[in-house]
Residue, then its C-alpha position, 0 to 999 in steps of 0.5 A: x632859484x637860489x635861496x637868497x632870491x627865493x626869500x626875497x620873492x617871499x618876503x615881497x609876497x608878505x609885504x603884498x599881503x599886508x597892504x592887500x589886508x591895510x587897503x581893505x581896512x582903511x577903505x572901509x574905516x579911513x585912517x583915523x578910524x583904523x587900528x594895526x590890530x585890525x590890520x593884522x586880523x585882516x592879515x591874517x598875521x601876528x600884529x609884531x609881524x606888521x612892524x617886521x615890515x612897516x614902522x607905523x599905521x601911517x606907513x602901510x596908509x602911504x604903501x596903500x596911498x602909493x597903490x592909487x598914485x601909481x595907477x595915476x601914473x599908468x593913466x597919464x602915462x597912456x595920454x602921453x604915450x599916444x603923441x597927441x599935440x600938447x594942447x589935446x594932451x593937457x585937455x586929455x590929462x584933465x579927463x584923466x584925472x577926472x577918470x581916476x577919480x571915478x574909477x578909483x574914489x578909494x585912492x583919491x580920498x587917501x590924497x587927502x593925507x598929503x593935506x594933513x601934516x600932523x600924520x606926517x610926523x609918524x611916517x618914516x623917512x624912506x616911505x616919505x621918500x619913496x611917495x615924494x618921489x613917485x608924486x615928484x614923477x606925477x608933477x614932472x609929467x604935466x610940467x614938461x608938457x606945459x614948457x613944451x606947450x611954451x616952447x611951441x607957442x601954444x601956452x603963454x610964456x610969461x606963467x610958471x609952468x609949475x604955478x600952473x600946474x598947481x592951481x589946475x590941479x587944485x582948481x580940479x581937486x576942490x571940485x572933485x572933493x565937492x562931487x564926492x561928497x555935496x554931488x545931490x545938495x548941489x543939484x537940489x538946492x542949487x540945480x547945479x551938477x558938478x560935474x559940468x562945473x567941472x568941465x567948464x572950469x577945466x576949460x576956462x583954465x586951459x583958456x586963460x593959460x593958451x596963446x591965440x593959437x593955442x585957444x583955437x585948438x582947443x575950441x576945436x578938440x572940444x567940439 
């Protein structure tokens, strides 16, 4: 291994260990809450040396941010990978999400940074890039599945596959957000669990965007 590479590899190697150390930080504290000297004593590194590698706070929170959405991406990766109709795929990708929410809570809750703008002014514009791309990816994923769902006249032509793909997702993450923090309200107050009004309106969703063809499908890949 020559010298140039050898740095290279120990670089990338510090660079793991500062997001290993910012991940611990910000599941415990959020991004608020957390401090680059926190980060740095995690690190076990001279707080100068996170600025080496990151230009801000903001940034090691979308390096860590980028973390979940690439796992994201592995999950719906595998749904697409086993060639399923497009009708069983779309309900398989709901599961999907629904899954890396339950398996990766953590991540999800730092989605939430794509809702609040004001942080976005502190994040570079490489690291801003590099989580629009890979974010770009995720969307592009389930658009193609939805145009080729038009293409075989399983979902309605007359929708814009990416409206749909917004609000499925929206309608998805709304609920999500609600189970991860009024689960139990709901269920004392209202004997609601929300998790089955999660599936039921996934359901309804992928209903009111399928052809008649399509419905029948997906009556039949539910039972």
């Amino acid at each position: 291994m020559g010298i140039t590479e050898r740095k290279e590899r120990e670089k990338e190697s510090r660079k793991e260990s500062i997001i290993d150390a910012a991940q611990k930080v910000f599941f415990e504290k959020g991004l608020l809450l957390s401090t680059m000297d926190e980060i740095a004593e995690t690190a076990e590194l001279a707080k100068g040396t996170l600025y080496l590698y990151y230009h801000s706070k903001e940034d090691l929170y979308l390096a860590v941010m980028m973390r979940g959405l690439m796992i994201m991406h592995s999950m719906f990766e595998e749904v697409i990978a086993q060639k399923f109709s497009v009708v069983k795929t779309m309900v398989e990708l709901t599961k999907s999400y629904t899954a890396f929410f339950e398996q990766h809570r953590n991540y999800f809750r730092m989605l939430h940074f794509f809702n609040t703008p004001q942080f976005h002014k502190q994040v570079s514009e490489e690291m801003m890039q590099s989580c629009d791309d890979l974010n770009q990816s995720l969307w592009n994923m389930v658009v193609e599945i939805i145009k080729q769902g038009m293409i075989e006249k399983q979902f309605r032509t007359d929708l814009n596959p990416i409206e749909i793909s917004l609000i499925m997702w929206s309608n998805a993450t709304t609920l999500l957000m609600r189970i991860d923090t009024q689960h139990d309200m709901f269920i004392q107050k209202m004997n609601i669990n929300l998790n089955d009004t999660l599936r039921v309106s996934n359901t309804l969703f992928l209903e009111s965007i399928m052809t008649e063809p399509g419905k029948k499908e997906l009556y039949a890949s539910l039972n």
